[in-house]
Each structure stands twice: as structure tokens, then as C-alpha cells.
N, C-alpha and C positions, 0 to 999 in steps of 0.2 A: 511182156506188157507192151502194149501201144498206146503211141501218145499223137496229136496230130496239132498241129501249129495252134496258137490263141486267137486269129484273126479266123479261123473253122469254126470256133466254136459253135457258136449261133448259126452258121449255113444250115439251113435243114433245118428248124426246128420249126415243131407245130404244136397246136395243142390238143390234146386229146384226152377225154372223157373215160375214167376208172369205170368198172361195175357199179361202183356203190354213189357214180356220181359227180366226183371229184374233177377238177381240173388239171392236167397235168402235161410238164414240156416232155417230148419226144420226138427222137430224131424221123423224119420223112423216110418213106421206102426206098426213094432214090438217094437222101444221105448214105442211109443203111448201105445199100448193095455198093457206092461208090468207098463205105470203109472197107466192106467185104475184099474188093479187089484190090485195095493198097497195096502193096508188094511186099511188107516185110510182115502183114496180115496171115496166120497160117492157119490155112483153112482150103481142106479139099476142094478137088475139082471137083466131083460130082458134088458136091455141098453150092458151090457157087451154080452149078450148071440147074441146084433145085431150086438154087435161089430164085434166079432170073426167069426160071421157067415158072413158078409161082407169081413173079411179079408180073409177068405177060398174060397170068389169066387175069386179073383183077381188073376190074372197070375202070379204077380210078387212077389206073396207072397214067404217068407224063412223062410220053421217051422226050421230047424236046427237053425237060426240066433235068432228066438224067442225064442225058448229054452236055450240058450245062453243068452240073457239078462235075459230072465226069471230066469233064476239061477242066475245070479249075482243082482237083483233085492229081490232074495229073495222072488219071487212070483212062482216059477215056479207049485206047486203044483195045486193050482189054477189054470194055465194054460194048465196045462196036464188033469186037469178035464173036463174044458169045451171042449176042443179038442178030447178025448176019446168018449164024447159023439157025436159030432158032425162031428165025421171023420166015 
């Protein structure tokens, strides 16, 4: 199980639109991939490596906003790795 501090909670959240409609909160790509690397997070390399590479095709991507959580997650190191290489 993972848990991540109460002062997290709401980083990242946004609202986003069901099929049928609806209103609903969910975590941002760049929350997403900065849980992805948390370190006691267990989740393959190539899983993270499809991750990032997935979120580099997407238009709406925000590496400033990533790096921004990335540092206050305390993962950012990690994420400038993978990105170094695949930028």
C-alpha cells in the first residue's frame, strides 16, 4: 500500500469529464507520473520509461508543472533522468 502526506492531497487535482458526462476530481499527468516515481512506489522500469514516453507525446503536456511537483515530491532527480534521456 501507499500513502503520501495530507498536505498532497489536492496537488494535482483537476477536473475531468466521465463519458456519460459527469464531473469528476482526478489526479494531473504530472501528479500521476511524480506518484509513479516515489521510491517505495513498485513499479517497473520499462512501465515508468512507457510512462514518460507517453506523456512526451501528448500536447497538453507541462514539463515546467512536472518539475514543480517533481520537486516538491522529492522525486525530481528521477525525473530529470528519464527526461534527459528521452528528450
Amino acid at each position: 500500500m501507499y500513502s503520501v502526506k495530507p498536505e498532497w492531497y489536492s496537488v494535482g487535482v483537476i477536473e475531468c469529464k466521465t463519458p456519460m458526462g459527469n464531473s469528476v476530481n482526478v489526479y494531473s499527468a504530472e501528479r500521476t507520473l511524480c506518484d509513479i516515481f516515489k521510491g517505495n512506489c513498485k513499479i517497473e522500469i520499462q512501465d515508468k520509461q512507457f510512462a514518460i514516453k507517453q506523456y512526451l507525446r501528448n500536447r497538453e503536456k507541462n514539463i515546467p508543472l512536472l518539475l514543480e511537483y517533481a520537486k516538491e515530491f522529492k522525486v525530481e532527480n528521477a525525473v530529470k533522468q528519464y527526461l534527459e534521456v528521452l528528450l
